[in-house]
Each structure stands twice: as structure tokens, then as C-alpha cells.
C-alpha positions as CSV (number, residue, x, y, z in Angstrom):
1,X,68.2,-100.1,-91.0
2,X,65.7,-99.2,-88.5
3,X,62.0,-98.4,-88.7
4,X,61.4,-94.5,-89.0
5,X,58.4,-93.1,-86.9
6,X,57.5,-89.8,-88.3
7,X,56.6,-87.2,-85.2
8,X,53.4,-85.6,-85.9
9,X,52.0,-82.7,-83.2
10,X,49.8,-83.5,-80.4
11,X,46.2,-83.4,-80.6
12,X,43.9,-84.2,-77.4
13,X,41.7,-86.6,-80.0
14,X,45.3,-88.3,-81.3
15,X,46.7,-88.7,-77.8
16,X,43.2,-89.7,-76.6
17,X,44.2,-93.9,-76.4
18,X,47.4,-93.2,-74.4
19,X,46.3,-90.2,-71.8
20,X,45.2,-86.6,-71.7
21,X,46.8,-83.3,-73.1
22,X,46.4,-80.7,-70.4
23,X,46.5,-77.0,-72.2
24,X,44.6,-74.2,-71.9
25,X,42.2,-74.9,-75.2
26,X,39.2,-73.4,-75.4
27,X,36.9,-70.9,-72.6
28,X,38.3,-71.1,-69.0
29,X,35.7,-72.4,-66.2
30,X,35.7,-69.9,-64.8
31,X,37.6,-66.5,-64.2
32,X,39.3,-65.8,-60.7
33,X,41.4,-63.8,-59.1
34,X,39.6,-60.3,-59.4
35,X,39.4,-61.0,-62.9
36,X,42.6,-61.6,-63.8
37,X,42.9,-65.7,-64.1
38,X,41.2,-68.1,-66.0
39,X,41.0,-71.0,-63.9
40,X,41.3,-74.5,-66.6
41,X,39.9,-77.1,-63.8
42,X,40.4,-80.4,-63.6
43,X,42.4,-81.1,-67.1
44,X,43.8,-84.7,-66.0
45,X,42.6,-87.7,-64.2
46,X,45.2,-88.9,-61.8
47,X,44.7,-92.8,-61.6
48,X,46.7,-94.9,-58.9
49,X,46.4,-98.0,-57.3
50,X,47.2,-97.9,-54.1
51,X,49.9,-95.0,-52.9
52,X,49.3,-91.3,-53.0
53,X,49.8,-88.4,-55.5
54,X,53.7,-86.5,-55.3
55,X,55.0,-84.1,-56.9
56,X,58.9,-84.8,-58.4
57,X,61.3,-82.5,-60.1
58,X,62.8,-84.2,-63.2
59,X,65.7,-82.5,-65.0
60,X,66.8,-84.3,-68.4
61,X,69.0,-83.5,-70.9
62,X,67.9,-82.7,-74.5
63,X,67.7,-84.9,-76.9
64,X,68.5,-84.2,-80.6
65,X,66.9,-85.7,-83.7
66,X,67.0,-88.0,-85.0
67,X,66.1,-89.5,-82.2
68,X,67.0,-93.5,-81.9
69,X,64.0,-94.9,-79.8
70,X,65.2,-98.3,-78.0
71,X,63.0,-99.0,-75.1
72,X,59.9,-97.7,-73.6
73,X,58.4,-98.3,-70.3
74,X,54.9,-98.5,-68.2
75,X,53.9,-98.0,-65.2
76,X,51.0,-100.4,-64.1
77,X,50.2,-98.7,-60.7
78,X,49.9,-95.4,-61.8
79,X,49.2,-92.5,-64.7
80,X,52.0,-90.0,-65.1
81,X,51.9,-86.6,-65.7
82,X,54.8,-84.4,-67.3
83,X,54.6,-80.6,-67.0
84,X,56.8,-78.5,-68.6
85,X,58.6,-76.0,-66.4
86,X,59.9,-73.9,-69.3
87,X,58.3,-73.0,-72.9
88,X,59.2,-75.2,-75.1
89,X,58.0,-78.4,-77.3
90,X,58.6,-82.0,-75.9
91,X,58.8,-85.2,-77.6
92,X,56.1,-87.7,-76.5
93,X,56.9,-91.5,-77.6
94,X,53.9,-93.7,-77.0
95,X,52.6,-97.4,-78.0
96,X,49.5,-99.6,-77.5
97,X,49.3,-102.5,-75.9
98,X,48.8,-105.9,-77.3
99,X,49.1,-108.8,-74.8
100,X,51.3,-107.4,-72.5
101,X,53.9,-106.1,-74.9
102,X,54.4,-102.8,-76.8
103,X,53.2,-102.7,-80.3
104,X,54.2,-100.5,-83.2
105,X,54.8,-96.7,-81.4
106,X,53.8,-93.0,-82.0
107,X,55.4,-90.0,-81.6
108,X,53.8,-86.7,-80.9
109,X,55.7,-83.6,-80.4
110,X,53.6,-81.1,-77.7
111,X,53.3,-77.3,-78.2
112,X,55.0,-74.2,-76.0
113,X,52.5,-74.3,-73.0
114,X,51.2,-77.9,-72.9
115,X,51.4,-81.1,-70.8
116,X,50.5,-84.8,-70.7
117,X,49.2,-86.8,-68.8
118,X,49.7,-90.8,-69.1
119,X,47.0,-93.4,-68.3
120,X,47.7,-96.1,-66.0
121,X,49.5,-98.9,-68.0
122,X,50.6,-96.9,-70.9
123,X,53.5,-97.7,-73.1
124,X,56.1,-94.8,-73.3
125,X,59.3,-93.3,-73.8
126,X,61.7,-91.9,-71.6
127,X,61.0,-87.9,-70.5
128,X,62.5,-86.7,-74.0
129,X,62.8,-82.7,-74.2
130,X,64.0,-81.3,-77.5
131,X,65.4,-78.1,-75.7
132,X,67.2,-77.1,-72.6
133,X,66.6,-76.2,-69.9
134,X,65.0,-80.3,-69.6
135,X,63.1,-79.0,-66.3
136,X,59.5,-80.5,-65.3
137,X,57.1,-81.5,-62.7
138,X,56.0,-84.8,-62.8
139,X,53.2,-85.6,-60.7
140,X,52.8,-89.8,-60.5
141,X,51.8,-92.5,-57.3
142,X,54.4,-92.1,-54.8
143,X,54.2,-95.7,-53.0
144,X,55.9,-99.2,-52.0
145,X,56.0,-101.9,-54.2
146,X,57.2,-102.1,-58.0
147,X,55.8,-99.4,-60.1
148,X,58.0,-99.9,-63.4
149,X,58.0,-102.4,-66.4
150,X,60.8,-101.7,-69.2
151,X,60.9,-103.2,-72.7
152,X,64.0,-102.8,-74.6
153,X,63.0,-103.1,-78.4
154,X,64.8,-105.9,-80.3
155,X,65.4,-103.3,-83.2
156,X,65.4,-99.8,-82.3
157,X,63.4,-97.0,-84.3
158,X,64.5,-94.1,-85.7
159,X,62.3,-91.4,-84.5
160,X,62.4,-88.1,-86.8
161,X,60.6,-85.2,-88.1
């Protein structure tokens, strides 16, 4: 039997080791537009080594729960952020570091109208929507060289509300 990682929802303080949630909490900076926009600036710190920013369309297909969690991945030249192009709640699979391996993982699931943003190096599961459509911008380092480390778990978890 595997291990069961219970999914608790996203809070910026909880998801603070692993990256940034971008949302619209709290007063805008500033209002724009004639009025009618609140402008939420600069909500995620895009970290690369080398390369440059892009912009990707990822479409994925939902994934039910229980979910069975076998392999995450990083991406050491890089952050990574996923934006939601629809509204609805996404799984986000995460897990520390410790000496170059993954250690024990989290799961968060996000709220209608928010996005994350993974640091550089970060453990993490695959893009994992809970609802179609699985539409989202992805903004991460568009560049040569290898920009992807998977770790397959010996033992997958059971991921589950």
C-alpha cells in the first residue's frame, strides 16, 4: 500500500518554500484604465539562468482522484509559472529538497482565479488539472542546454482529498 498525501488548499505562507501564489489578494497597486482595472504588479519573480522568458500553451488532460503520484521533476535553470486559462482549481504536487533528491511531498490544491509560480530547482509534479478544459500558460526559460531532472519514486503515493 502506498503512502497517502492528504491535499490541503494553497496558502501563499504554505507554498512560500516551493514558489509564489500569484492571485489577486488584497488592495490592487494601483487602479488603471479610467478606473476600471486594478493593476496586481509584479506577483512572481521569474528566475533563469541563462536563456530568456516564453510564453507556452500547455493543454493537459484532467486528472481524477485519487490521484497516484509516481514521479516529480525540477528544473535547475529555471522557475516555472502555471496560469490557469479557465476557472477552475489545480492540483499542485510539491517536495523539498534534501541532497539532491526529493523528500517526502505536498499537495496543495489552488483556488478558481489563482496561479503559481515555481522557484528555480523546485521539486514538482506534472501540470495536474482536476477539470477540463486542462488549458494554461506557462511562462518558464526558453533556452539550449538541459533544463529537466525527473525522479520516478520507488513507491508511488497516493494523493487524495
Amino acid at each position: 500500500m502506498s503512502d497517502v498525501i492528504r491535499i490541503q488548499p494553497i496558502s501563499a505562507e504554505g507554498f512560500a518554500p516551493f514558489g509564489e501564489l500569484i492571485d489577486v489578494s488584497g488592495d490592487p497597486d494601483k487602479i488603471i484604465n479610467q478606473g476600471m482595472c486594478g493593476r496586481y504588479h509584479d506577483r512572481a519573480t521569474l528566475d533563469f539562468v541563462e536563456g530568456r522568458a516564453g510564453v507556452s500553451l500547455f493543454n493537459a488532460i484532467p486528472r481524477e482522484l485519487p490521484y497516484t503520484l509516481d514521479l516529480v521533476e525540477r528544473h535547475p535553470d529555471g522557475s516555472q509559472a502555471f496560469i490557469p486559462m479557465s476557472e477552475h482549481s489545480f492540483l499542485v504536487i510539491v517536495a523539498p529538497d534534501e541532497g539532491g533528491k526529493p523528500g517526502v511531498p505536498m499537495a496543495f490544491e489552488t483556488k478558481p482565479g489563482q496561479a503559481i509560480n515555481f522557484h528555480r530547482g523546485t521539486w514538482h509534479g506534472v501540470l495536474t488539472p482536476l477539470h477540463a478544459p486542462g488549458l494554461f500558460a506557462v511562462v518558464d526559460r526558453i533556452g539550449s542546454g538541459a533544463n529537466l531532472e525527473e525522479h520516478p519514486f520507488d513507491a508511488p503515493y497516493t494523493v487524495d482529498r
